[in-house]
C-alpha angles and dihedrals in degrees: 000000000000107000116245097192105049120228123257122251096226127064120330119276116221126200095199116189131205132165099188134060105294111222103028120103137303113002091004087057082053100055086041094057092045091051093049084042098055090048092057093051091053091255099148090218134189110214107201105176136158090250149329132260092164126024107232128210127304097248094073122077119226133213116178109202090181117039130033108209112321087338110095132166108250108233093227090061088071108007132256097271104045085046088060102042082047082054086058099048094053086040097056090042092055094045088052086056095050113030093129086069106053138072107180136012135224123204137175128210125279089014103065114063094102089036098052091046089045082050097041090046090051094045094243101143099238125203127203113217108223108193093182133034116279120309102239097045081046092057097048103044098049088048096062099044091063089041081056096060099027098257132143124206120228121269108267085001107138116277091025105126121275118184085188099040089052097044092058090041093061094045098065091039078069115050105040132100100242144354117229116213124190091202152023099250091055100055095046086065094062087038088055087047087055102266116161110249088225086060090063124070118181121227122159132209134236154190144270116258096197094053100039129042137153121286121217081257105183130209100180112153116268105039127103120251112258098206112181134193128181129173129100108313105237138124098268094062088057097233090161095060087051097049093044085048085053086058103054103036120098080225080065088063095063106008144092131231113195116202121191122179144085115262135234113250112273097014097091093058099039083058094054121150094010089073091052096058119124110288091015104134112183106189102160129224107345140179106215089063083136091053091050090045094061081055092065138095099190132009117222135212137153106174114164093211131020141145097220119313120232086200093071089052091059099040089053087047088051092058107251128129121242132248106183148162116247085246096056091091087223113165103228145101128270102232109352096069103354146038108228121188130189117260117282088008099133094162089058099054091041074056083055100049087052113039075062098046089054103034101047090156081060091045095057087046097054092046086050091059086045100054098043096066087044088115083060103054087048115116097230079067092054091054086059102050094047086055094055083052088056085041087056108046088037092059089045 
């Protein structure tokens, strides 16, 4: 599409838009990094987000679509759905208003319909982050792994299905420019539902280097493997096949396996006996996950179905080695700086724990190769590589 408002000759104006509270945890922590991120690359970015748990540099401008000083719209008054469609709606009409001033637009799902036709309409080229795989392989994959160990999500819990959340989704999908994956695995499951391969471009997230560092992990003979994984215990992460790997390893025998995280109702008891095996420690959501980290030797996860864990980035920059699913998303090296198993295959990642338990001259090696490519997992180089992506399609 030819573009009806004409990029500007200086630094790269963003329209970046959030519908949640930019700055708190999980997806909010994401869009926060990216904006910081973008900053720091010389991107000139227009953060118009729902609301504001940090205040971010002054270089980047704010719109709060959702709150109004300290007042804010709770999401429950309207739902979470109808508040971010409400989010659009504000968004797109900005971006109608100020069109002249913007080069390239960021959406996130559920929260970008209006936005991406306004875009599309104004010949701004518009991406839809995708922070999981797509929706519908999502859907179907975490539904059959409950249905595997007789387990039943929560009504309205992520990853329950959603006809109307996937429609939409689908639908901007779409219509966007272009669909941004944070991993391979991501992007192979919009390749496998007939997505040009010109419509994705690949990013990748980070880490911050101020809040996580390497620990003086040693892996001196002798001394059992500590493993750690920490995420939300729930199906889709794949705990049991950790746990039932833990079992059967030899590193099981002598080890210990930290898990920190809530649960998801009912999960803790599905897993039973298999989280009071010897080593298991179960400490809940915790807030020194950095300071476990540097404790461990390897970080486990097993997830059936992911976008790109941040988790994985932290545990790397922590300096353990990691022990994934091939679905984790996780940026590393089978092999080289990782152990990567299929997904379900409990008997290969018990290989895995002890192939280290037993090699720990191969374990130092392998956290060697990690840590070496560590500049390259920061968010700061994210942000600049999300900035060559605008770059790019601006230019297109």
């Amino acid at each position: 599409m030819t573009k009806t408002v004409p990029p500007s000759r200086g630094p790269v104006r963003v329209l970046y838009s959030f519908p949640l509270k930019l700055g708190a945890g999980r997806v909010c922590w994401t869009a926060w990094q990216h904006v910081l991120g973008l900053d720091r690359a010389g991107a000139e970015v227009t953060a118009v987000i729902g609301s504001l748990a940090k205040q971010p540099p002054a270089g980047v401008r704010v719109k709060r679509t959702l709150s109004l000083g300290r007042y804010r719209l709770p999401y429950r008054l309207l739902g979470m759905r109808r508040t971010s469609m409400l989010h659009d709606w504000l968004t797109s009409k900005w971006l109608k208003r100020n069109a002249d001033k913007i080069d390239v637009v960021h959406v996130w799902p559920q929260a970008g319909l209006r936005t991406i036709r306004v875009a599309r309409e104004l010949g701004i080229p518009v991406l839809t982050e995708r922070p999981n795989a797509h929706t519908e392989f999502a859907y179907r994959v975490v539904g059959e792994e409950c249905d595997r160990i007789s387990f039943s999500l929560p009504e309205g819990y992520e990853h329950k299905f959603d006809a109307d959340c996937l429609a939409l989704e689908e639908k901007e999908y779409d219509e966007c420019d272009y669909i941004l994956c944070p991993s391979d695995f991501v992007a192979t499951t919009f390749l496998d539902k007939g997505f040009a391969p010109e419509k994705l471009r690949h990013h990748h997230y980070g880490y911050d280097k101020t809040l996580v560092w390497p620990g003086s992990q040693n892996a001196e003979e002798g001394r059992g493997l500590v493993a750690i994984y920490v995420g939300l215990c729930t199906p889709r992460k794949g705990l049991h096949y950790i746990l039932e790997a833990w079992k059967a390893s030899e590193a099981g025998k002598t080890g210990r396996l930290i898990v920190c995280g809530g649960f998801v109702p009912g999960y803790r008891e599905k897993l039973g006996a298999l989280l009071e095996q010897p080593g298991v420690e179960v400490l809940g959501h915790r807030d020194d996950i950095p300071d476990l980290m540097r404790q461990a030797d390897v970080f486990l996860l097993s997830s059936v179905e992911e976008g790109s864990a941040l988790v994985t980035y932290e545990a790397r920059g922590s300096g353990c080695v990691l022990l994934v699913s091939e679905a984790s998303g996780a940026k590393c090296r089978h092999g080289e700086n990782a152990l990567v198993h299929p997904v379900r295959d409990a008997q290969a990642l018990a290989g895995h724990l002890d192939l280290l338990h037993r090699d720990r001259a191969l374990l130092a090696k392998m956290r060697a190769a990690s840590m070496e490519s560590l500049d390259d997992l920061t968010w700061t180089a994210a942000g600049s590589t999300l900035l060559d992506i605008y770059r790019g399609v601006v230019k297109n």
